[in-house]
VEXSE-783588 format. One record per atom (N, C-alpha, C): y, x, z negated; atom name; residue in three letters. Coordinates in steps of 0.02 Angstrom, whole numbers, m for minus. Atoms other than C-alpha are relative to their C-alpha. Example, Ala and Ser with C-alpha at 12.3 -4.5 7.8 and 13.67 -1.06 7.14 Angstrom:
2
+--------+--------+--------+------+------+
:      y :      x :      z : name : resn :
+--------+--------+--------+------+------+
:    m59 :     45 :      0 :    N :  ALA :
:   m225 :    615 :   m390 :   CA :  ALA :
:     60 :     45 :      0 :    C :  ALA :
:    m59 :    m42 :      3 :    N :  SER :
:    m53 :    684 :   m357 :   CA :  SER :
:     55 :    m39 :    m37 :    C :  SER :
+--------+--------+--------+------+------+
END
This chain:
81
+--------+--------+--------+------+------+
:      y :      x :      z : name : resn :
+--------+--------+--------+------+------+
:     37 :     m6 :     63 :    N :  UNK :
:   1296 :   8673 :    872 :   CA :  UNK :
:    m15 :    m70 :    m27 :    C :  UNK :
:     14 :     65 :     39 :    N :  UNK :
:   1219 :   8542 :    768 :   CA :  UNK :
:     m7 :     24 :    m69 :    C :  UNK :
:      3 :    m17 :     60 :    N :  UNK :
:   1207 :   8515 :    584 :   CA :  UNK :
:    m62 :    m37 :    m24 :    C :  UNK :
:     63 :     26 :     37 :    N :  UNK :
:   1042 :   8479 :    491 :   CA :  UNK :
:      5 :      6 :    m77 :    C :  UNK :
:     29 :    m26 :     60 :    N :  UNK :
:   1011 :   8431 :    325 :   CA :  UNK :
:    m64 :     18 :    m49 :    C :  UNK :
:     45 :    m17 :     30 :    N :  UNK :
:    872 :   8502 :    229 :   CA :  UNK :
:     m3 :    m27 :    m88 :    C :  UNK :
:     m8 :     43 :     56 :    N :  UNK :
:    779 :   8427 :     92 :   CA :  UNK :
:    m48 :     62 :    m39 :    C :  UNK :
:     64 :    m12 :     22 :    N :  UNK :
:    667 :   8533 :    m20 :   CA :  UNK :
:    m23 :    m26 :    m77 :    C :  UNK :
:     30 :     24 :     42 :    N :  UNK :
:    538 :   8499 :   m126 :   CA :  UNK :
:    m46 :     41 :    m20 :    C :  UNK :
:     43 :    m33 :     71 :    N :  UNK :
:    411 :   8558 :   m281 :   CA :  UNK :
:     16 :     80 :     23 :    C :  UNK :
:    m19 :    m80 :     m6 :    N :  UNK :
:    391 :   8750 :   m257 :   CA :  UNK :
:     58 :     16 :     44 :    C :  UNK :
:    m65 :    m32 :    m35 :    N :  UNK :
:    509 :   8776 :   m112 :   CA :  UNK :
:     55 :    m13 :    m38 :    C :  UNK :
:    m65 :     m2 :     20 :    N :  UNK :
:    661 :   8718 :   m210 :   CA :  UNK :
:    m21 :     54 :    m52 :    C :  UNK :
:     m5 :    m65 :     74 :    N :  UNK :
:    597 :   8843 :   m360 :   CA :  UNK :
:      5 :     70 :     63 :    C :  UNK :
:    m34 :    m56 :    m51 :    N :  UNK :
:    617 :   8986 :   m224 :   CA :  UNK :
:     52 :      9 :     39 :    C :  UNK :
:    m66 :    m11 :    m29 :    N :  UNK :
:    765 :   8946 :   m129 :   CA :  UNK :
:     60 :    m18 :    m72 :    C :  UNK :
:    m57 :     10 :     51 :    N :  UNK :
:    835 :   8890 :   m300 :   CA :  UNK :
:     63 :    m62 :     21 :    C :  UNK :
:    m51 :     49 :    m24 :    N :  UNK :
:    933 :   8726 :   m219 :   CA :  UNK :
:    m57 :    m42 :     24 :    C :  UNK :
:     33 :     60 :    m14 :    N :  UNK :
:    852 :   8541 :   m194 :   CA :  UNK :
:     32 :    m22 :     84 :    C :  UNK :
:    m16 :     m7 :    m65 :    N :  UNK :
:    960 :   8532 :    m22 :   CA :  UNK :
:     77 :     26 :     16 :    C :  UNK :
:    m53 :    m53 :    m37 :    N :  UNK :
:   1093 :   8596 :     93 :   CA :  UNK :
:     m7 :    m15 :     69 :    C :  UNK :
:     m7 :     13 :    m44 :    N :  UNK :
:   1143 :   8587 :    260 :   CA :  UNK :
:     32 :     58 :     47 :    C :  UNK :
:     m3 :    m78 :    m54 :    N :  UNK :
:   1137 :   8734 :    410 :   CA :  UNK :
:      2 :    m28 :     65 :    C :  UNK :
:     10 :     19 :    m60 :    N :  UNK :
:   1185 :   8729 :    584 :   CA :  UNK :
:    m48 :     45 :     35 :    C :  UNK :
:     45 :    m17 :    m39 :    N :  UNK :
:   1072 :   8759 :    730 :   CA :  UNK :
:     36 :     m5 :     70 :    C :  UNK :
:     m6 :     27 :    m89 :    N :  UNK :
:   1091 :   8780 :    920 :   CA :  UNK :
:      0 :    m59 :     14 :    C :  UNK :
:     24 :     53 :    m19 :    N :  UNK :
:   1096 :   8657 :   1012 :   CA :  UNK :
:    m83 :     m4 :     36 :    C :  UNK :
:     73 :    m13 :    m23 :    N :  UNK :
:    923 :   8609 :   1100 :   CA :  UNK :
:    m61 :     31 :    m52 :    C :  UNK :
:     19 :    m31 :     52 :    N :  UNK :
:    844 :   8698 :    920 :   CA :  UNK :
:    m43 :    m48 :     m9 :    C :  UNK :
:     51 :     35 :     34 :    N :  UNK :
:    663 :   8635 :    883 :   CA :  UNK :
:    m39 :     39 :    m76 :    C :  UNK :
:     32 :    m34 :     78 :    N :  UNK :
:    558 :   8658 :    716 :   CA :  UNK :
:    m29 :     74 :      0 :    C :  UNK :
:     17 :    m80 :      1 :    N :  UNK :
:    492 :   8809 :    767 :   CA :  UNK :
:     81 :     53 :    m14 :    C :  UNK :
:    m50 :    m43 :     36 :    N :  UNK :
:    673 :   8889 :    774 :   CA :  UNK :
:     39 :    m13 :    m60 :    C :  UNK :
:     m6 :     26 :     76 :    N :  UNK :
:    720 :   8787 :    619 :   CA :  UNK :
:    m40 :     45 :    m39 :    C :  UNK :
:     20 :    m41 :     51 :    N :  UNK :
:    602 :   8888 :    523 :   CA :  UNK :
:     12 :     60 :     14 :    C :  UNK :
:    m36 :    m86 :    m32 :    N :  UNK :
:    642 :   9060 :    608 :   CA :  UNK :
:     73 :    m11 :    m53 :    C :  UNK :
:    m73 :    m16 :     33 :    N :  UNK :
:    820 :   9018 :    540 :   CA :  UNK :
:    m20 :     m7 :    m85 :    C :  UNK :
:    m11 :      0 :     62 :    N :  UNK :
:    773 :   8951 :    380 :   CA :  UNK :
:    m49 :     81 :    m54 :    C :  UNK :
:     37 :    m62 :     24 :    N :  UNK :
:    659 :   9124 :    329 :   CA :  UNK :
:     56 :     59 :      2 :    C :  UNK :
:    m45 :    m61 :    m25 :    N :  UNK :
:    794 :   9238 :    415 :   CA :  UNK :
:     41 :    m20 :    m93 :    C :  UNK :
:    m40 :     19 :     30 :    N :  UNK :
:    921 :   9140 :    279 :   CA :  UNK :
:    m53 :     18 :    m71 :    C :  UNK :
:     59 :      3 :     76 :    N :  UNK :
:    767 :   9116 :    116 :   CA :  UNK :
:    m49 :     34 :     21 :    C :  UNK :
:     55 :    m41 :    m28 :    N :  UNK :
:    662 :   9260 :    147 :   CA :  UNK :
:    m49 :     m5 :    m52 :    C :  UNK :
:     56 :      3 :     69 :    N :  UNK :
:    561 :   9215 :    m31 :   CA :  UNK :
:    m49 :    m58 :     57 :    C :  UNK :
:     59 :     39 :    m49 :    N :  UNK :
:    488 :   9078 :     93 :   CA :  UNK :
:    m60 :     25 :     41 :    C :  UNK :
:     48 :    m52 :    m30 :    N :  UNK :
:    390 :   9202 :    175 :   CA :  UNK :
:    m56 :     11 :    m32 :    C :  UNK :
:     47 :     m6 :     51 :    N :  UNK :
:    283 :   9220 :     34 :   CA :  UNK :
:    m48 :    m79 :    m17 :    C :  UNK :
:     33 :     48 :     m3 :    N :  UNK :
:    216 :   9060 :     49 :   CA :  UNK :
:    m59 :    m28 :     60 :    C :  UNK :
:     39 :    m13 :    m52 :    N :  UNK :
:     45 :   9019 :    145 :   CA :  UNK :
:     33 :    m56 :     42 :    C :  UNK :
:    m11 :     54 :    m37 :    N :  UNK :
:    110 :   8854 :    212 :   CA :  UNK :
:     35 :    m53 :    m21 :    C :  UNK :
:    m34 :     45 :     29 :    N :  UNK :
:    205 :   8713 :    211 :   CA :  UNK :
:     m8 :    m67 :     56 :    C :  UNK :
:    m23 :     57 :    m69 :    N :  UNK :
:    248 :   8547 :    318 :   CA :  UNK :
:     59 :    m16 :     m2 :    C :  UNK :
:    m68 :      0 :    m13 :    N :  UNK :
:    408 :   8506 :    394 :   CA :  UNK :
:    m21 :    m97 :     12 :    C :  UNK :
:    m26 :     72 :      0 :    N :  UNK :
:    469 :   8319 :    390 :   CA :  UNK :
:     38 :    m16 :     37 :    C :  UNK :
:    m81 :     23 :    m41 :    N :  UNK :
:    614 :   8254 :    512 :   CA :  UNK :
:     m4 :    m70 :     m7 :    C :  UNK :
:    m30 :     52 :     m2 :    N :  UNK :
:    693 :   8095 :    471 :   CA :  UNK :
:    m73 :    m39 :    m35 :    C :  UNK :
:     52 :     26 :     32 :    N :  UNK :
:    527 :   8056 :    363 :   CA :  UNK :
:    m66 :    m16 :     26 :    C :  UNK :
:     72 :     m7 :    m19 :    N :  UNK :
:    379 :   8096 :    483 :   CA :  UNK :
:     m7 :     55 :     16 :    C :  UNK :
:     27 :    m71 :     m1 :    N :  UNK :
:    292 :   8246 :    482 :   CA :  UNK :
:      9 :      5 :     92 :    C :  UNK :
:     m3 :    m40 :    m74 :    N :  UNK :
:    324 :   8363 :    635 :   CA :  UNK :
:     m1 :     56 :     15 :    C :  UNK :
:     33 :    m88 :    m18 :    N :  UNK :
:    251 :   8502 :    736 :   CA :  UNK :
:     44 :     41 :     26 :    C :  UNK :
:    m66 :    m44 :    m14 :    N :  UNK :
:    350 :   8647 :    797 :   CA :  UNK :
:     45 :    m14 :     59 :    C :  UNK :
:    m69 :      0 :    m72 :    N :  UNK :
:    400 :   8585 :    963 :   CA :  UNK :
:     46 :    m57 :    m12 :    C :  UNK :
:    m68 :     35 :      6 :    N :  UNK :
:    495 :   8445 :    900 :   CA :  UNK :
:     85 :      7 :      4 :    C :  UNK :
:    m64 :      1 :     26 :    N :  UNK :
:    665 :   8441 :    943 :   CA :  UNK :
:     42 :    m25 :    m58 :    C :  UNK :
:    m14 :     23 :     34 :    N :  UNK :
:    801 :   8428 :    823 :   CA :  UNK :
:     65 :    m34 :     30 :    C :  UNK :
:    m27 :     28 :     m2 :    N :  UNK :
:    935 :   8323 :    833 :   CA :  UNK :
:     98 :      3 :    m65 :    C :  UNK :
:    m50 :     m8 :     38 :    N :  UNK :
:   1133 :   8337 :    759 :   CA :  UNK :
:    m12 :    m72 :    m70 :    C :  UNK :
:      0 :     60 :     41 :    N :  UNK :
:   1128 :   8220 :    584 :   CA :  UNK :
:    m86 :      2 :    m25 :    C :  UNK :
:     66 :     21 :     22 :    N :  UNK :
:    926 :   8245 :    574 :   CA :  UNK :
:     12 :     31 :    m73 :    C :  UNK :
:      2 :     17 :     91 :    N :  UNK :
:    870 :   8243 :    382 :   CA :  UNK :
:    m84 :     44 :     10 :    C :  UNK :
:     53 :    m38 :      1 :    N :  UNK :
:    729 :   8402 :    379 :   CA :  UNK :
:    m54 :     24 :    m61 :    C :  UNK :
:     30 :      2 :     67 :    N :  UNK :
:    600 :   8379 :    230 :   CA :  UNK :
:    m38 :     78 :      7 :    C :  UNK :
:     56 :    m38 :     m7 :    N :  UNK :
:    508 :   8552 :    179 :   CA :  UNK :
:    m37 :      6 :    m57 :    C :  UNK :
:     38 :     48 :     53 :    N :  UNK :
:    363 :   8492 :     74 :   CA :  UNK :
:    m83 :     72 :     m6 :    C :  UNK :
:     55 :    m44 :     m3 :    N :  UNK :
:    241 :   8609 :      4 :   CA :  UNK :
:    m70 :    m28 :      0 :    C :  UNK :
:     62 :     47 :      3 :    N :  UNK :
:     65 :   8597 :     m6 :   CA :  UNK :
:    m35 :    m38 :    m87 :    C :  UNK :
:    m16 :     37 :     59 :    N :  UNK :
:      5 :   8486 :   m142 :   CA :  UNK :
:    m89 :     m6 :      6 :    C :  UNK :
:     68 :     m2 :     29 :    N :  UNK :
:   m170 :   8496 :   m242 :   CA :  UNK :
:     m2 :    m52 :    m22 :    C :  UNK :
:     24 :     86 :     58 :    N :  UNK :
:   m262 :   8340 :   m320 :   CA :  UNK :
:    m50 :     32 :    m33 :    C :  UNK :
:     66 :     m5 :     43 :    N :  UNK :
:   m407 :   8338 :   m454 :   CA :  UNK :
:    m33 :    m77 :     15 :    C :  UNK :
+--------+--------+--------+------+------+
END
């Protein structure tokens, strides 16, 4: 197993109700099953059209592996005027 910590931010923390926390994963566990786990766990996330995932402070697509100690940003989407 490995341990990841998760960071969230603007809307996602108002739905999971917590700014971060830390969940293990398989080993070999990329972003795609990172979010499988984190929906199974915060199913209000579901309700959201989209988001982007962060690791260690660069955006990343689902096949990224993760890594024991990685630092997993989930950053909603964000409007300008």
């Amino acid at each position: 197993m490995i341990n990841i910590k998760i960071l969230f931010f603007g809307m996602t923390s108002d739905l999971v109700h917590k700014t971060e926390l830390s969940i293990p994963l398989k080993e070999n566990a990329i972003v795609k099953d990172f979010k499988i786990a984190l929906v199974e766990q915060f199913p209000t996330l579901k309700n959201m059209d989209s988001y982007a995932i962060a690791v260690n402070e660069s955006y990343a697509t689902d096949e990224v592996f993760l890594k024991n100690g990685d630092v997993v940003a989930i950053i909603p989407p964000v409007s300008g005027g």
